[in-house]
Structure formats: C-alpha cells, structure tokens
PDB file of the backbone (N, CA, C, O) and the ligand in Angstrom, with CONECT records:
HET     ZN  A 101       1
ATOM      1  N   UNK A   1     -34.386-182.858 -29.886  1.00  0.00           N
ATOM      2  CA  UNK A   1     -35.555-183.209 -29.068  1.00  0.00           C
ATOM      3  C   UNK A   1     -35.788-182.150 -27.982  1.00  0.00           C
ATOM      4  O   UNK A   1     -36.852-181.620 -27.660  1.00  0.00           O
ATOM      5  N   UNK A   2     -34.135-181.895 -27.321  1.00  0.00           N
ATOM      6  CA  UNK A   2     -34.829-180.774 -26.357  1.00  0.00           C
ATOM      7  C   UNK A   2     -35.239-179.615 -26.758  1.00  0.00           C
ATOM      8  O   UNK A   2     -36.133-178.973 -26.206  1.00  0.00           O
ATOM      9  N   UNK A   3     -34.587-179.254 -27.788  1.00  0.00           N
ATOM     10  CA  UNK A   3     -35.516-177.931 -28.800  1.00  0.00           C
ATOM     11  C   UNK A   3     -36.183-177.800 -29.067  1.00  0.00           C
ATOM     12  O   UNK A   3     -36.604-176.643 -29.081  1.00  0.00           O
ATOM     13  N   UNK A   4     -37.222-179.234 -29.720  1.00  0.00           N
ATOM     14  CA  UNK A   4     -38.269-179.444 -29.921  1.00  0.00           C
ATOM     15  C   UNK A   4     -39.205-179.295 -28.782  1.00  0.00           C
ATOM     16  O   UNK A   4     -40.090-178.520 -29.146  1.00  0.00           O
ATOM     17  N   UNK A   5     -39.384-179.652 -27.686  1.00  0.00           N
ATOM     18  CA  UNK A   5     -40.024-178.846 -26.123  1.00  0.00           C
ATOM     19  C   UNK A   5     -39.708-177.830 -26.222  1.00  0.00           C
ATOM     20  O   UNK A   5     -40.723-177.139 -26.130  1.00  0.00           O
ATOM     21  N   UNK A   6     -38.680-177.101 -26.396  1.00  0.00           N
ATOM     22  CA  UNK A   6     -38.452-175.948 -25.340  1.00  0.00           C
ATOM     23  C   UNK A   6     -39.575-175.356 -26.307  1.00  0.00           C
ATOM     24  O   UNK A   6     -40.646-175.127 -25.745  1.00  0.00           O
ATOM     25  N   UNK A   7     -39.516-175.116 -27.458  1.00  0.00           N
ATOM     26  CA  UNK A   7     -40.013-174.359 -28.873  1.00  0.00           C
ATOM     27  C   UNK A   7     -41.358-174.603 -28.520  1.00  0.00           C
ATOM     28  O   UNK A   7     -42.099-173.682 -28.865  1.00  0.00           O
ATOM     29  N   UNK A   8     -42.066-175.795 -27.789  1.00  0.00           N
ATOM     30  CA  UNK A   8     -43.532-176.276 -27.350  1.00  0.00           C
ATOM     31  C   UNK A   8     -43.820-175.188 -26.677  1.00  0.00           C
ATOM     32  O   UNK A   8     -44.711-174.415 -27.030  1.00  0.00           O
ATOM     33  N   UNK A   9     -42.968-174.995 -25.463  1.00  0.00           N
ATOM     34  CA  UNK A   9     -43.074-174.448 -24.309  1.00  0.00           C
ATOM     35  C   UNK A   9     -43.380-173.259 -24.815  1.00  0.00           C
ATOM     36  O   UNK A   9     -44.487-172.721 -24.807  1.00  0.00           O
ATOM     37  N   UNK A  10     -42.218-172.787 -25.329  1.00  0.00           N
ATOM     38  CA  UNK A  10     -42.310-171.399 -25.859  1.00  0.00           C
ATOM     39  C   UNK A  10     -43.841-170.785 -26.333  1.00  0.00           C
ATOM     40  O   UNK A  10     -44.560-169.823 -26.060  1.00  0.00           O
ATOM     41  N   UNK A  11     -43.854-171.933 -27.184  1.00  0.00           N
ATOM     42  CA  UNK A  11     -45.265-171.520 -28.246  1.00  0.00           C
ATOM     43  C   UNK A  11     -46.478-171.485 -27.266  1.00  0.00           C
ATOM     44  O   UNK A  11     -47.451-170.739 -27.378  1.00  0.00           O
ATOM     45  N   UNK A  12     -46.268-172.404 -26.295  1.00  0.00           N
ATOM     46  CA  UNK A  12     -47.698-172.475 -25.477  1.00  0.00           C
ATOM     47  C   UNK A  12     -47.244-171.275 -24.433  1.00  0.00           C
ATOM     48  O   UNK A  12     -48.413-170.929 -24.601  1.00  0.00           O
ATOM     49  N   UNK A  13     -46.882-170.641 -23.837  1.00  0.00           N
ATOM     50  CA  UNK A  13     -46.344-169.075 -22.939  1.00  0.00           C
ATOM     51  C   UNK A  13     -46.666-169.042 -23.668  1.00  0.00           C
ATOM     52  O   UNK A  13     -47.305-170.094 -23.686  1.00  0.00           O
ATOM     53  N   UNK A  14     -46.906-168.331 -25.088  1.00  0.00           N
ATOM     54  CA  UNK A  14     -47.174-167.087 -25.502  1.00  0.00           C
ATOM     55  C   UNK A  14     -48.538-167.084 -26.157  1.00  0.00           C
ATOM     56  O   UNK A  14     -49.095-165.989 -26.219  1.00  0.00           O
ATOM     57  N   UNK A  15     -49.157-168.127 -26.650  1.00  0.00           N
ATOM     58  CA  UNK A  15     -50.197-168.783 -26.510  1.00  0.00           C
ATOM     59  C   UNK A  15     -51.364-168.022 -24.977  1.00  0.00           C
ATOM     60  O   UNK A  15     -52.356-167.297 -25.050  1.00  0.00           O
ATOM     61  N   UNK A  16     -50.622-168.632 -23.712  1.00  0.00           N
ATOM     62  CA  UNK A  16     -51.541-167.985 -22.824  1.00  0.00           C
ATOM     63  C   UNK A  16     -51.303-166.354 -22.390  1.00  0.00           C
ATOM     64  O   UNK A  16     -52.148-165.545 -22.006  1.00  0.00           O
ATOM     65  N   UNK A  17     -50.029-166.197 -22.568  1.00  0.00           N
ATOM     66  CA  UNK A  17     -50.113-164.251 -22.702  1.00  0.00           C
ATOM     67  C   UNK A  17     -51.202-163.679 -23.442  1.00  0.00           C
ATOM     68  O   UNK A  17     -51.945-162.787 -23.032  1.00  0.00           O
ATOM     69  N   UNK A  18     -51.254-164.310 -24.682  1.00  0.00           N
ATOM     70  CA  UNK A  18     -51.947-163.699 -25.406  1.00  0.00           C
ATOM     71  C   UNK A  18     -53.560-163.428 -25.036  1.00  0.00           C
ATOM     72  O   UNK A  18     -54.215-162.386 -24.996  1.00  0.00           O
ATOM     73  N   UNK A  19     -54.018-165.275 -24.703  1.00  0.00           N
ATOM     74  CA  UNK A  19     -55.164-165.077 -23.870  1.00  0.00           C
ATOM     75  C   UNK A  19     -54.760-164.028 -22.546  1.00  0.00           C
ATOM     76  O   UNK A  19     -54.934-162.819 -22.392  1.00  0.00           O
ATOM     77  N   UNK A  20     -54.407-164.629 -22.052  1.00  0.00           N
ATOM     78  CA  UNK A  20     -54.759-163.944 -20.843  1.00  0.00           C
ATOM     79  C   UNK A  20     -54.482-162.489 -20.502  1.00  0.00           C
ATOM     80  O   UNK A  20     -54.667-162.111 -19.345  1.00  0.00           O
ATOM     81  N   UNK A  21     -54.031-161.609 -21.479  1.00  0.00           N
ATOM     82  CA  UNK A  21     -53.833-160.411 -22.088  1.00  0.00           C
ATOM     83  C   UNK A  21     -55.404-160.141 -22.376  1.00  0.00           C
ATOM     84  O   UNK A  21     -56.127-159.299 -21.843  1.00  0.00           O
ATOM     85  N   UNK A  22     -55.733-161.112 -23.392  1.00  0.00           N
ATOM     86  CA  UNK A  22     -57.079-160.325 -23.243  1.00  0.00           C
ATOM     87  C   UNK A  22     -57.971-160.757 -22.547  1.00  0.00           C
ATOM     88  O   UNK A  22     -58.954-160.029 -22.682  1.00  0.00           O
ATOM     89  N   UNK A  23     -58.274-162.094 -21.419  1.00  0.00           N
ATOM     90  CA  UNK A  23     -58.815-161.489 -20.377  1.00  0.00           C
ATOM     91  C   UNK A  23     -58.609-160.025 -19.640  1.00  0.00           C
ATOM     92  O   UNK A  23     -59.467-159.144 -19.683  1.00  0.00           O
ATOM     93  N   UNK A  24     -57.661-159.930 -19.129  1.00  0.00           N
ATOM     94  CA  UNK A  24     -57.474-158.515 -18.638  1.00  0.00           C
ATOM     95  C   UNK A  24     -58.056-157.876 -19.131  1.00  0.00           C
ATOM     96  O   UNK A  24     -58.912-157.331 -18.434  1.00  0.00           O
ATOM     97  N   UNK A  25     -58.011-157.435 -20.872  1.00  0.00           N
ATOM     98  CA  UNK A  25     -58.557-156.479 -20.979  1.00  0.00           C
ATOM     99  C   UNK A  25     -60.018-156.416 -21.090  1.00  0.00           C
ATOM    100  O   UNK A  25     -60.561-155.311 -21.077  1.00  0.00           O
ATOM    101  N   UNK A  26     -60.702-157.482 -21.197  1.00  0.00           N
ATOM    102  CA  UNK A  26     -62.192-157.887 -20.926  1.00  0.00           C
ATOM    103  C   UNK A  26     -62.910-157.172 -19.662  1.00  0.00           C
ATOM    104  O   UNK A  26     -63.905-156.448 -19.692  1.00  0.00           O
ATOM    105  N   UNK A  27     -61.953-157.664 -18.279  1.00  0.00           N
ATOM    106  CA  UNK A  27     -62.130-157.672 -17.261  1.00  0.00           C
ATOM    107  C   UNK A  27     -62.108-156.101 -16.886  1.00  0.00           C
ATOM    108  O   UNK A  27     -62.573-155.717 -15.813  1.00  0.00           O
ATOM    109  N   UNK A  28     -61.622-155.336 -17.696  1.00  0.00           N
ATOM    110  CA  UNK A  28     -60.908-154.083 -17.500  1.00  0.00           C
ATOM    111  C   UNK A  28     -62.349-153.433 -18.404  1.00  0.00           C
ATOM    112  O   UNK A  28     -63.277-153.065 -17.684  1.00  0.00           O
ATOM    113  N   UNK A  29     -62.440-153.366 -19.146  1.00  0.00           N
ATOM    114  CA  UNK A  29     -63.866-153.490 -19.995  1.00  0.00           C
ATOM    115  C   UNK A  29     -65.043-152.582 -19.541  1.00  0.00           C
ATOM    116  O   UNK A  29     -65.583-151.476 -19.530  1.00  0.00           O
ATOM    117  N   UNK A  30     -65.021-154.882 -18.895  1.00  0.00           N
ATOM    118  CA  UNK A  30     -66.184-154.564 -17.674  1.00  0.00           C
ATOM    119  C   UNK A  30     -66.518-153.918 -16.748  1.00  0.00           C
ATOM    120  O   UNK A  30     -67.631-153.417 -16.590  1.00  0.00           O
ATOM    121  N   UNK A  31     -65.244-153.826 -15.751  1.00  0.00           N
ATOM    122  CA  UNK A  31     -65.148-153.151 -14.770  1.00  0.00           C
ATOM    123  C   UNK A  31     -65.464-151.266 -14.964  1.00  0.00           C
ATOM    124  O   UNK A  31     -66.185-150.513 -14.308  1.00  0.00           O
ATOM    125  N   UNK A  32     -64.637-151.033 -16.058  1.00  0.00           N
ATOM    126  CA  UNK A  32     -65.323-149.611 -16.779  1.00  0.00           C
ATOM    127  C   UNK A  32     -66.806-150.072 -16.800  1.00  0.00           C
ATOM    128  O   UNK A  32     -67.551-149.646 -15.917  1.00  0.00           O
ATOM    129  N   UNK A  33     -67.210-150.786 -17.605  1.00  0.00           N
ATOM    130  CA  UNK A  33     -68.919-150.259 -17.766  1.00  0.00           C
ATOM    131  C   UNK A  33     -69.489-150.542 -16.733  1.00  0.00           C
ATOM    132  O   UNK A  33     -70.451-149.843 -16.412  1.00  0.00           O
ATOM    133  N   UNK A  34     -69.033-151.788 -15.778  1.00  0.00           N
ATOM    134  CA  UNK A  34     -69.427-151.583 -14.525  1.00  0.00           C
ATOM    135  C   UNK A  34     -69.547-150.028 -13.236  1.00  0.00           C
ATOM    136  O   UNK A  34     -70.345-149.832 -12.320  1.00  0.00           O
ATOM    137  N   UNK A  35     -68.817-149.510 -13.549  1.00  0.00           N
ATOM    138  CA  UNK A  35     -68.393-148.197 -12.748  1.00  0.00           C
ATOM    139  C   UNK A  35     -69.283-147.192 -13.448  1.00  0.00           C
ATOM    140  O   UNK A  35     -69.794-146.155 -13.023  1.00  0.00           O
ATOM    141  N   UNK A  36     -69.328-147.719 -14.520  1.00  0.00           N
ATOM    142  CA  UNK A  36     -70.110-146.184 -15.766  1.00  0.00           C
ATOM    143  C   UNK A  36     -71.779-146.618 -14.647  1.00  0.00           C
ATOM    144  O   UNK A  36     -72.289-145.967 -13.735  1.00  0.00           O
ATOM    145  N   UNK A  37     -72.088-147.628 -15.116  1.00  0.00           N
ATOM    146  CA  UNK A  37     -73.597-147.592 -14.200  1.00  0.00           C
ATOM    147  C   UNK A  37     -73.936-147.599 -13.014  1.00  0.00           C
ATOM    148  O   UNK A  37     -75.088-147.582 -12.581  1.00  0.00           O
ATOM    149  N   UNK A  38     -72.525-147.638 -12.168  1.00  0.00           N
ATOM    150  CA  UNK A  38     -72.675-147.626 -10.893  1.00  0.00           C
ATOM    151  C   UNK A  38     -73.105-146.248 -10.649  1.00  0.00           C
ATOM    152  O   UNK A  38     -74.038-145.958  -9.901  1.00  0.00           O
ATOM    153  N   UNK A  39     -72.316-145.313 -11.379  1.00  0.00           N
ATOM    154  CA  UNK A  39     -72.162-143.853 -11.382  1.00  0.00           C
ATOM    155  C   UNK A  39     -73.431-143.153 -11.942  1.00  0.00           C
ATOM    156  O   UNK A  39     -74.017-142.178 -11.472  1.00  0.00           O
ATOM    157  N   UNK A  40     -73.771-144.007 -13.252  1.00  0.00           N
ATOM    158  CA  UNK A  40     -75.200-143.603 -12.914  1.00  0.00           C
ATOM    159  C   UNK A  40     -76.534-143.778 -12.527  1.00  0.00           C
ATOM    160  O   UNK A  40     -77.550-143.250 -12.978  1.00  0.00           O
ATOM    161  N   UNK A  41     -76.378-144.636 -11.584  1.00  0.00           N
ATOM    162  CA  UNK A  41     -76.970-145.104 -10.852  1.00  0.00           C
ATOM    163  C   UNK A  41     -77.054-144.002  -9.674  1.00  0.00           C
ATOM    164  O   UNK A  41     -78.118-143.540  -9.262  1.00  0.00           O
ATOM    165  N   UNK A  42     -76.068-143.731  -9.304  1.00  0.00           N
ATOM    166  CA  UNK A  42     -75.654-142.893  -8.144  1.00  0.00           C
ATOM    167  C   UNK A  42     -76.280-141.489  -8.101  1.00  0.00           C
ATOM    168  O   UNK A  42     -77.111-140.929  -7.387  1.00  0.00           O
ATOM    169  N   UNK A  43     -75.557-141.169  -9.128  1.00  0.00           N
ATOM    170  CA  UNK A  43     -75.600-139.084  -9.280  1.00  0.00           C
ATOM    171  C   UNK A  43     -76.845-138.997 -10.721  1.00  0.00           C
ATOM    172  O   UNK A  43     -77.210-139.782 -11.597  1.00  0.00           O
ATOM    173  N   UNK A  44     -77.150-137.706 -10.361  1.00  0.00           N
ATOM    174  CA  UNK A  44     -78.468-137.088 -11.045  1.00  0.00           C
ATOM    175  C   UNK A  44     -78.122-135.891 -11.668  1.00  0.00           C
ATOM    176  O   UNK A  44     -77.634-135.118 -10.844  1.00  0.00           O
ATOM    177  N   UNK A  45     -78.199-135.264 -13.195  1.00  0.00           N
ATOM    178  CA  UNK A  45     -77.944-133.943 -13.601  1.00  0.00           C
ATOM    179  C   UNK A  45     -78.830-132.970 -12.777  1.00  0.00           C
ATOM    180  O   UNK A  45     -79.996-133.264 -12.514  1.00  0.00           O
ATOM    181  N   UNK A  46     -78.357-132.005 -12.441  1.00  0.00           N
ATOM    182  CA  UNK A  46     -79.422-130.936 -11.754  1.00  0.00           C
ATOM    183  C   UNK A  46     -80.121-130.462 -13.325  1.00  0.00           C
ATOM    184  O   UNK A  46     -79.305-130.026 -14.137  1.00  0.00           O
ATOM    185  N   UNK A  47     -81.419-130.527 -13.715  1.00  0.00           N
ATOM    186  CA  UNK A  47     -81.824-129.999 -15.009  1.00  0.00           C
ATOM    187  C   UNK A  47     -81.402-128.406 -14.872  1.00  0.00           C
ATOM    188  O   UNK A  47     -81.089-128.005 -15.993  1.00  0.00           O
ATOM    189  N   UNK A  48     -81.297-127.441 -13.954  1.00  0.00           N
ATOM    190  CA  UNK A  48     -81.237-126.405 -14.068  1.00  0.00           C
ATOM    191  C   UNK A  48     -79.995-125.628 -14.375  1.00  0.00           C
ATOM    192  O   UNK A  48     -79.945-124.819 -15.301  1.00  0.00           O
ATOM    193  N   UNK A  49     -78.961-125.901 -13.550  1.00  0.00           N
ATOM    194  CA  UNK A  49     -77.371-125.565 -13.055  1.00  0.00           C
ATOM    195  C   UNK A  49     -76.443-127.196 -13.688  1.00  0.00           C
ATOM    196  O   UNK A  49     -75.258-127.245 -13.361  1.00  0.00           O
ATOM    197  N   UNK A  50     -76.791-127.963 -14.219  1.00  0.00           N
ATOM    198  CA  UNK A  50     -76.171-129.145 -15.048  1.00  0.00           C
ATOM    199  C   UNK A  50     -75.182-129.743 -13.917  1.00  0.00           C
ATOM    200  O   UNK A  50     -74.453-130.628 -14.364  1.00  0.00           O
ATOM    201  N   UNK A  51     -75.023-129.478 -12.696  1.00  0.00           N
ATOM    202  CA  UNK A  51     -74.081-130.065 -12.056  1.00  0.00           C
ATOM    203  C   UNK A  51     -74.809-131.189 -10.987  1.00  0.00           C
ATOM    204  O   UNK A  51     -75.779-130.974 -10.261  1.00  0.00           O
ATOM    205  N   UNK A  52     -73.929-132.614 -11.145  1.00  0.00           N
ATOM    206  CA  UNK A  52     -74.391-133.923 -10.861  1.00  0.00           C
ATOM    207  C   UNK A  52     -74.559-133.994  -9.409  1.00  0.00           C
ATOM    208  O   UNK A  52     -73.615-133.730  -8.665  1.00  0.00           O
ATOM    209  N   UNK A  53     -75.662-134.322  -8.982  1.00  0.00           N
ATOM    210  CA  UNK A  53     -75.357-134.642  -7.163  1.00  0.00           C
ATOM    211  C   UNK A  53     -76.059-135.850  -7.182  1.00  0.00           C
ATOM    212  O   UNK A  53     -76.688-136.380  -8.098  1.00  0.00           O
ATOM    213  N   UNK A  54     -75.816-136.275  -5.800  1.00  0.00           N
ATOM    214  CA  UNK A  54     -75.990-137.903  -5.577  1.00  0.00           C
ATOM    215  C   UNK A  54     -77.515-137.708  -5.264  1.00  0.00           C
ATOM    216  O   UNK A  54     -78.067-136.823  -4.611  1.00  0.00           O
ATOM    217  N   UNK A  55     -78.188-139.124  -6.119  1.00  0.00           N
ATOM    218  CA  UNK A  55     -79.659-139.691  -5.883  1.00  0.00           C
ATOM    219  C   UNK A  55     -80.258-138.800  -4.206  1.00  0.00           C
ATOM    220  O   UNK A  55     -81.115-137.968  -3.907  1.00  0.00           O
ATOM    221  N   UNK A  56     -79.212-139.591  -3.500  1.00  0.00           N
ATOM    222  CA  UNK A  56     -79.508-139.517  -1.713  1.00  0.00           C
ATOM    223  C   UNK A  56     -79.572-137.976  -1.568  1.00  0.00           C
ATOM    224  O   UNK A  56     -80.493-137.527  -0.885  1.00  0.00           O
ATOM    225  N   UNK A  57     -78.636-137.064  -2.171  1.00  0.00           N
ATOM    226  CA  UNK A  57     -78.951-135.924  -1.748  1.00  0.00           C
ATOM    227  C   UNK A  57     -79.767-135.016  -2.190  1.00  0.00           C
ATOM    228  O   UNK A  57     -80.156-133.998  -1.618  1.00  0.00           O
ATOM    229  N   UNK A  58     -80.065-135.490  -3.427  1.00  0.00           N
ATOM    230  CA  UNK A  58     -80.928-134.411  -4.613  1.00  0.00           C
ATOM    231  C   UNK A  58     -82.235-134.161  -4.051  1.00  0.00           C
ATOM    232  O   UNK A  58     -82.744-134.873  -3.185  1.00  0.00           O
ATOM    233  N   UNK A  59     -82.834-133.010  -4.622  1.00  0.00           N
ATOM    234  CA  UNK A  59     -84.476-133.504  -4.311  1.00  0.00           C
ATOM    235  C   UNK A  59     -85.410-133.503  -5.113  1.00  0.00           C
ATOM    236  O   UNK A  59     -85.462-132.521  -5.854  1.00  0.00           O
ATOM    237  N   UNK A  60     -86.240-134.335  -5.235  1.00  0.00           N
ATOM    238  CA  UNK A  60     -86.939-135.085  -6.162  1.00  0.00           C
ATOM    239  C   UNK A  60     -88.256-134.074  -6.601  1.00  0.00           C
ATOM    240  O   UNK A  60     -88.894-133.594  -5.664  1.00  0.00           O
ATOM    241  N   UNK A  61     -88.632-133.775  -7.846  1.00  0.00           N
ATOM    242  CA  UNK A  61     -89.835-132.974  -7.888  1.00  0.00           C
ATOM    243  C   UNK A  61     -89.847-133.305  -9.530  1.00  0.00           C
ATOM    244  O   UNK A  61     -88.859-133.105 -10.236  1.00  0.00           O
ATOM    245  N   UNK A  62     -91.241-133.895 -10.081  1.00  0.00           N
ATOM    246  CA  UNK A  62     -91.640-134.103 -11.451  1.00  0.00           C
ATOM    247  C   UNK A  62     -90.637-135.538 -11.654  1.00  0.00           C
ATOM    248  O   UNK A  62     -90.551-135.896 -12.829  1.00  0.00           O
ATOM    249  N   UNK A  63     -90.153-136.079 -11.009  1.00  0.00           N
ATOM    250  CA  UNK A  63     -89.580-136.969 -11.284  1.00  0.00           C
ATOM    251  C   UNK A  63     -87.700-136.416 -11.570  1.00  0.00           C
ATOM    252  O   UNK A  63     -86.851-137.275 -11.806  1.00  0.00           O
ATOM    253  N   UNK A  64     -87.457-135.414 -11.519  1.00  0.00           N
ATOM    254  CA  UNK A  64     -86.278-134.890 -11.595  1.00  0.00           C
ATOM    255  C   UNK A  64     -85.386-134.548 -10.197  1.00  0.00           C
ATOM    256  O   UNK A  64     -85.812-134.356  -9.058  1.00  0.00           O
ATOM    257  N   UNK A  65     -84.385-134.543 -10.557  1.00  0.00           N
ATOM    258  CA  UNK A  65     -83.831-134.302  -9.241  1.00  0.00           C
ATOM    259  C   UNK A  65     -82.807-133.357  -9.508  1.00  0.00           C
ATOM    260  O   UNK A  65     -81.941-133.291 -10.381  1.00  0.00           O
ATOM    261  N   UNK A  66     -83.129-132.611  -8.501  1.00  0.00           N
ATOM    262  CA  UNK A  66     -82.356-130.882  -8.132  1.00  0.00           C
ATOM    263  C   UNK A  66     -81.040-130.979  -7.464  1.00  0.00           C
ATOM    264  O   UNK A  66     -80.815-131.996  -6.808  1.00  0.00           O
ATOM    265  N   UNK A  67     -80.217-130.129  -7.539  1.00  0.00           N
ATOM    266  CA  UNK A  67     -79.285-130.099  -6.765  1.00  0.00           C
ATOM    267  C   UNK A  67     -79.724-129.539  -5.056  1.00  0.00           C
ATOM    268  O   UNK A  67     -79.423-130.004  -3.956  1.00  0.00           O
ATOM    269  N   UNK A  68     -80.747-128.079  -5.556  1.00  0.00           N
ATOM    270  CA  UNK A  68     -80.604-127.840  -3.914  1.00  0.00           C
ATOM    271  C   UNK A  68     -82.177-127.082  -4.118  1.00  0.00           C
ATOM    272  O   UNK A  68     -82.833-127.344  -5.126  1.00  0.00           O
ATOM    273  N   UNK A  69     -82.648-126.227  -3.176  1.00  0.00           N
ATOM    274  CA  UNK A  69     -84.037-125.383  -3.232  1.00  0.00           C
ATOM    275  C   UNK A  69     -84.076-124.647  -4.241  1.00  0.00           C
ATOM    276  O   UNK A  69     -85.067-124.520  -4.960  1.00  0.00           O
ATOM    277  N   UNK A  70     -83.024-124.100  -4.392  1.00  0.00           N
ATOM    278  CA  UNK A  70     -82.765-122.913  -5.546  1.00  0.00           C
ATOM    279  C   UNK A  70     -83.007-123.180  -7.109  1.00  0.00           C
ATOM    280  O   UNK A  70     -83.629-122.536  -7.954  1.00  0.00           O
ATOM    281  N   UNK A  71     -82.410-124.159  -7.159  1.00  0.00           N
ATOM    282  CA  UNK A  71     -83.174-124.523  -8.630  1.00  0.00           C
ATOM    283  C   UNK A  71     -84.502-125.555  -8.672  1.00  0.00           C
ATOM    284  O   UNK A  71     -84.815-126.076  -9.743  1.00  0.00           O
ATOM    285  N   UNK A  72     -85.168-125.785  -7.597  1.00  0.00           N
ATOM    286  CA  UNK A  72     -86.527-126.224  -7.855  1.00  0.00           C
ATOM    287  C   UNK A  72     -87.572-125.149  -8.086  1.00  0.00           C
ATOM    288  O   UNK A  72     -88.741-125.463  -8.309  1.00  0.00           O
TER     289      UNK A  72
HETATM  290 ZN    ZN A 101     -79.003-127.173  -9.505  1.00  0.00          ZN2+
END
C-alpha cells in the first residue's frame, strides 16, 4: 500500500516537471518573441550604411530613417 502512493507520488512529480518544463519553455518562447518586437520596434536599418539606430535618434526622411546627415 505504501508503494502503491509513493509510485502515485512519483508518477504525479514527474507528471508536473514535465508540464511545467514546458511552461518554461513557452514562457521563454515568448519572452524571445517578445524582445524580437520590442527591438524592432525600437531600432531602424540605416538604408544606406545598414547599421541599426534607435527610432528616437534616427532621422526620418521618405519615411526611412537614417543613421545621421551623412547618409540622408
Ligand atoms: Zn547610415
């Protein structure tokens, strides 16, 4: 009988590892694609020189955004 629990027990632990293993990795997932759109949300390719600067700093012309004067 007590084997019979413990073996319950057992089965149900590993039961929620398993879930909750892959919550984590759900959560972990998300949080990546969360960050992926935060990021691009954030930064802008310079069309000219390909290097990313932030929305706030870029400057805006045709709807594109520059890194600095030089490549507008
Ligand atoms: Zn540039």
């Amino acid at each position: 009988m007590v084997f019979k629990l413990l073996a319950v027990v057992i089965i149900l632990f590993l039961v929620y590892l398993v879930f909750f293993k892959r919550d984590r990795e759900k959560e972990i997932k998300k949080m990546n694609k969360k960050e992926d759109k935060k990021l691009e949300a954030i930064m802008e390719e310079c069309p000219k020189c390909k290097i990313f600067v932030a929305k706030d700093d870029a400057i805006i012309s045709n709807g594109k955004y520059y890194c600095s004067k030089e490549c507008l």
